[in-house]
N, C-alpha and C positions, 0 to 999 in steps of 0.2 A: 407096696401095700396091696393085699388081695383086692376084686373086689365081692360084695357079695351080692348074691339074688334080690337080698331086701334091697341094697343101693340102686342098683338096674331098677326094680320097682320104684323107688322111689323119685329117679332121674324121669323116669318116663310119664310118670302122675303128671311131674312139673311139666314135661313139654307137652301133653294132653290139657294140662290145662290152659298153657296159653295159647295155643294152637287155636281150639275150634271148641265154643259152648254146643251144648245139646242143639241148642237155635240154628248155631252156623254151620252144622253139619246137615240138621233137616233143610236148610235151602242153598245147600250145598247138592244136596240128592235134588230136590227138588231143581235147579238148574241143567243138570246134569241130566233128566228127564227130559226136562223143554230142549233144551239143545238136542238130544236126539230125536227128535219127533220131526219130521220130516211136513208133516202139516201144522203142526204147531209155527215151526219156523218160518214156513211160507207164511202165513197169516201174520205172523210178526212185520215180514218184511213188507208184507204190502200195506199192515197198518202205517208205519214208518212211511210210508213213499204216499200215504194219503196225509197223513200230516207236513209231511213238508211240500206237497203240494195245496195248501191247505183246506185239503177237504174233512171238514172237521166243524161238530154244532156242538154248542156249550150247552150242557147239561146240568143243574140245580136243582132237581129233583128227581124222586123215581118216575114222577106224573112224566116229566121231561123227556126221558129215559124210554119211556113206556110209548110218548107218543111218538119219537123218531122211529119207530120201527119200522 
């Protein structure tokens, strides 16, 4: 049995659609941004290494927020 252009289109909708919504594509790129950022990363790792060392103030507010700085 042939197949035709429209089946290819239409096989391909389906695995588009269960693949990735519009949502998991944008923080799909978005990931894929942070990951190559070379100071982005760094900051990540050393937030990580201050929380598990636990250097780290709980925050409840902007006022909070505003006056750790």
């Amino acid at each position: 049995m042939p197949v035709t252009i429209q089946d290819v289109y239409e096989a391909l909708k389906r695995v588009e659609e269960k693949m990735v919504t519009r949502g998991g594509l944008e923080a799909l790129v978005d990931s894929v941004e942070i990951l190559s950022n070379p100071k982005t990363m760094e900051a990540l790792r050393k937030s990580d290494r201050d929380i598990k060392a636990g250097r780290v103030k709980e925050v409840t507010s902007v006022e909070d927020l505003l006056a750790h700085k």
